[in-house]
C-alpha positions in Angstrom: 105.2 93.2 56.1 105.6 93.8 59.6 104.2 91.2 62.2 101.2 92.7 64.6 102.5 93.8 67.5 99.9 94.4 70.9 96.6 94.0 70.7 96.3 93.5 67.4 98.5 89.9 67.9 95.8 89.0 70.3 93.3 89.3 67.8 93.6 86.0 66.0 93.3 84.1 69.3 90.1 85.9 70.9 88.2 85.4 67.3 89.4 81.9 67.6 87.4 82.0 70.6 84.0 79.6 70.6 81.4 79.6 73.7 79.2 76.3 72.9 75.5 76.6 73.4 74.1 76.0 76.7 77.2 76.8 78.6 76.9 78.8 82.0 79.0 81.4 83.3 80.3 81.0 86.6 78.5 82.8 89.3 79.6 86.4 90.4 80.7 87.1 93.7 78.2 88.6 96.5 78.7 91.9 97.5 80.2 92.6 100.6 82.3 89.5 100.9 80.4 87.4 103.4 79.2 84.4 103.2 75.5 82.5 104.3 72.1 83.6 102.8 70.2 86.3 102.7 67.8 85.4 105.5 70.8 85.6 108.1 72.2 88.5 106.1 68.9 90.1 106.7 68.0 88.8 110.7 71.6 90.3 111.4 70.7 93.6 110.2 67.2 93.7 112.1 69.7 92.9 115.0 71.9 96.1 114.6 69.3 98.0 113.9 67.0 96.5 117.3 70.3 98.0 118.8 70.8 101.5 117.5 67.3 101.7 118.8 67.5 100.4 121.8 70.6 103.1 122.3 68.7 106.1 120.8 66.1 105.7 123.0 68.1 105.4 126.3 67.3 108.4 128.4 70.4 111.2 128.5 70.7 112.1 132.1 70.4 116.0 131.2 72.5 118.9 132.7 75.4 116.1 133.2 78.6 117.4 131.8 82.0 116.7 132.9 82.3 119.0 135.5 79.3 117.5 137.2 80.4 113.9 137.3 84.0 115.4 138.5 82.5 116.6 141.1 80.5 113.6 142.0 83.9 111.4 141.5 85.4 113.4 144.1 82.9 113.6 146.9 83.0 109.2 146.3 87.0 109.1 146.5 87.3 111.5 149.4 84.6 109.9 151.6 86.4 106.6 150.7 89.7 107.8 150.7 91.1 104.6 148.9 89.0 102.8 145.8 88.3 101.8 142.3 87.2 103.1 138.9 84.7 100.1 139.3 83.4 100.4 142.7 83.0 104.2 141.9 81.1 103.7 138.7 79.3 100.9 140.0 77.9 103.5 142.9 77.1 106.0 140.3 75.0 104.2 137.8 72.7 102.3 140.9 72.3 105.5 141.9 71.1 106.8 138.8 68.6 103.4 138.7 66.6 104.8 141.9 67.0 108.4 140.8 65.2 107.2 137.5 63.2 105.2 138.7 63.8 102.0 137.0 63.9 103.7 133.3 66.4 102.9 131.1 69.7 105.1 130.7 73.7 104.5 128.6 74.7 103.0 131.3 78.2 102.6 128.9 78.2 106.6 128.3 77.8 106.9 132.5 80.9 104.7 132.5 82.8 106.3 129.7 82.5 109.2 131.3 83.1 108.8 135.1 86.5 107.7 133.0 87.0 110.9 131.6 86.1 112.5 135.5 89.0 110.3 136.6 91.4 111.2 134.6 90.0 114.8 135.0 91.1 115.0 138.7 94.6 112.7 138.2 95.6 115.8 136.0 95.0 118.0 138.9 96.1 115.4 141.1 93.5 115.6 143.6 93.4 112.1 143.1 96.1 109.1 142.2 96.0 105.9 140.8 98.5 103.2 142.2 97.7 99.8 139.8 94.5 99.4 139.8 93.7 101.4 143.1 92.4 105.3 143.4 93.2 107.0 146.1 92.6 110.9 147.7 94.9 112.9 147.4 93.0 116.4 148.5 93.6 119.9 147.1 96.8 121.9 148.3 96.6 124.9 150.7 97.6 126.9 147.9 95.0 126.2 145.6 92.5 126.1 148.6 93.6 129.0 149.8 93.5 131.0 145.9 90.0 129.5 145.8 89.0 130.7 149.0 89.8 134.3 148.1 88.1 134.7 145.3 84.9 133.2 146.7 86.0 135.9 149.1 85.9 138.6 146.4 83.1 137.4 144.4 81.1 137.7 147.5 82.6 141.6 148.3 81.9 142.3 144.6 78.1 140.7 144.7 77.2 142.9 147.8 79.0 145.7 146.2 76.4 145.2 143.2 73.8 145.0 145.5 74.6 148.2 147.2 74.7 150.2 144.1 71.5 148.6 142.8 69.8 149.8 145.7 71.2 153.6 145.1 70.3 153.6 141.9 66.7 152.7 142.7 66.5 155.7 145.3 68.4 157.8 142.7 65.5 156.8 140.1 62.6 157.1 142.6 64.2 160.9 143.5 64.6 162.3 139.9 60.6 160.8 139.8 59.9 162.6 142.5 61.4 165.9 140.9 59.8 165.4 137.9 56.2 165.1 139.7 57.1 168.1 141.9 58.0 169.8 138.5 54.7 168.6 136.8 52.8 169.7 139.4 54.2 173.7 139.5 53.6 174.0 136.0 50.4 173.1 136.2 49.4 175.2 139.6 51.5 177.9 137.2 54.1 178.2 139.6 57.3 179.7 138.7 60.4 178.3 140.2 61.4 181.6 141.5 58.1 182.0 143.3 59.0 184.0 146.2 56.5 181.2 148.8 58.3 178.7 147.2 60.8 176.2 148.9 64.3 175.8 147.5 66.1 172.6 147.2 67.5 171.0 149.3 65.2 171.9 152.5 64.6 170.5 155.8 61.6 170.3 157.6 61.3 170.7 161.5 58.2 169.4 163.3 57.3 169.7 166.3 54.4 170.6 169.0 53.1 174.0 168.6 53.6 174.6 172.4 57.5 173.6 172.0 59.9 176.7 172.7 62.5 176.5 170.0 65.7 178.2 170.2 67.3 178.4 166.7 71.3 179.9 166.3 72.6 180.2 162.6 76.2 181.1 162.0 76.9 184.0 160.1 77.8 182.2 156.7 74.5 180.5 157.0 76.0 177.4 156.6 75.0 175.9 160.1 71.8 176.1 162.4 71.5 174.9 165.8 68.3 174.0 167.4 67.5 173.4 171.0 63.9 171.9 171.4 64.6 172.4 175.4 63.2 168.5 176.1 60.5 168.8 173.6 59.7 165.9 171.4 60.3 166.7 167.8 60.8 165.2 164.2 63.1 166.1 161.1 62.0 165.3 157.6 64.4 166.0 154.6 63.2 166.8 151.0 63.6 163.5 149.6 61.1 162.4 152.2 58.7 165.3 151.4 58.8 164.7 147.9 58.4 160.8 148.3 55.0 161.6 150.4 54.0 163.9 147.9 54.1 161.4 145.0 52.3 158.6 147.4 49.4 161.0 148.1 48.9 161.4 144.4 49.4 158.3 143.8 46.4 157.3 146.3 44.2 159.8 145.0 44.7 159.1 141.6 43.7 155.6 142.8 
């Protein structure tokens, strides 16, 4: 017969095994490797979490990004013209303590990122750091000069905008007009082709009834010359008509 081979050959030896009565097993390991007792295990963990409060409840200055403390970072280096990352941040966050009012703030998140606004500008080099030592290095004419021409052309294009706004408001307020002039025919029963009627586009002449008025039209009837001979006098175009038209309806109505 063949000899046991594996576990079977460790068998003999583990039933050979005896644990006397009253022995203790050793004790098992604590979990997370540390040593001391559970009341420091304990008083250290009211300490991190005394400190993840105390962070949570520090106030966010809001509306800060990046681009905001860049731009503070800058004014601070070019009014100094040579300084530190510590003099600079140090600036900032008593600033921020009057600004606040004495309330708390991350005053590690301020530093962290007046970092990032450092490095920020070194990319652009509109500042440089020599050691330890930042100092202003100012932006080129090029860029200057790209910058000021689109401020330029922003400026052209907002009072462009403006402009067209404004037509478009007389353009509205006109088509009203024509639609209350319309409004108002249909219900004196007017037709359009009414022979007292007014075309469109008219003019309107005022003046004293005592004025002599010499009037020439060409023979195309595309111009007309008046001579009031020193007379005061007034001109008043349809959109002007119409625009008084809808106001005295409007104030009747009223």
């Amino acid at each position: 017969m063949a000899p046991p081979c594996g576990d079977a050959a460790a068998a003999p030896e583990l039933t050979s095994l005896r644990i006397p009565d009253g022995a203790e097993l050793p004790p098992l390991p604590r979990r997370g490797g540390g040593g001391g007792n559970a009341a420091e295990r304990e008083e250290e963990g009211d300490k991190s979490k005394k400190a993840r409060k105390e962070k949570a409840g520090a106030q966010r200055i809001a509306g800060w990004g990046l681009r905001e403390y860049s731009k503070i970072v800058s004014k601070k280096v070019e009014t100094k013209g040579r300084t530190t990352y510590n003099e600079v941040a140090d600036e900032i966050c008593a600033e921020l303590k009057l600004t606040l009012n004495g309330q708390e703030f991350d005053e590690k998140n301020i530093r962290r990122r007046v970092y990032d606004a450092f490095n920020v500008l070194i990319a652009l080099r509109v500042i440089a750091k020599d050691k330890k030592e930042i100092k202003w290095m100012g932006l080129s004419n090029f860029r200057y000069e790209k910058i000021k021409k689109l401020e330029e052309a922003h400026k052209e294009l907002m009072i462009r905008i403006k402009n067209k706004k404004k037509l478009l408001q007389e353009i509205e307020k006109q088509f009203d007009d024509l639609q209350n002039i319309k409004f108002r025919n249909q219900v004196l029963q007017r037709p359009a082709e009414s022979v007292n009627g007014i075309c469109l586009p008219f003019l309107l002449v005022k003046a004293s009834r005592k004025a002599r008025v010499e009037i020439e039209i060409s023979e195309d009837s595309k111009f007309a010359g008046f001579d009031f001979n020193c007379t005061p006098f007034t001109l008043h175009d349809d959109v002007s008509i119409l625009d008084g038209i809808r106001r005295n309806g409007i104030r009747r109505a009223g």
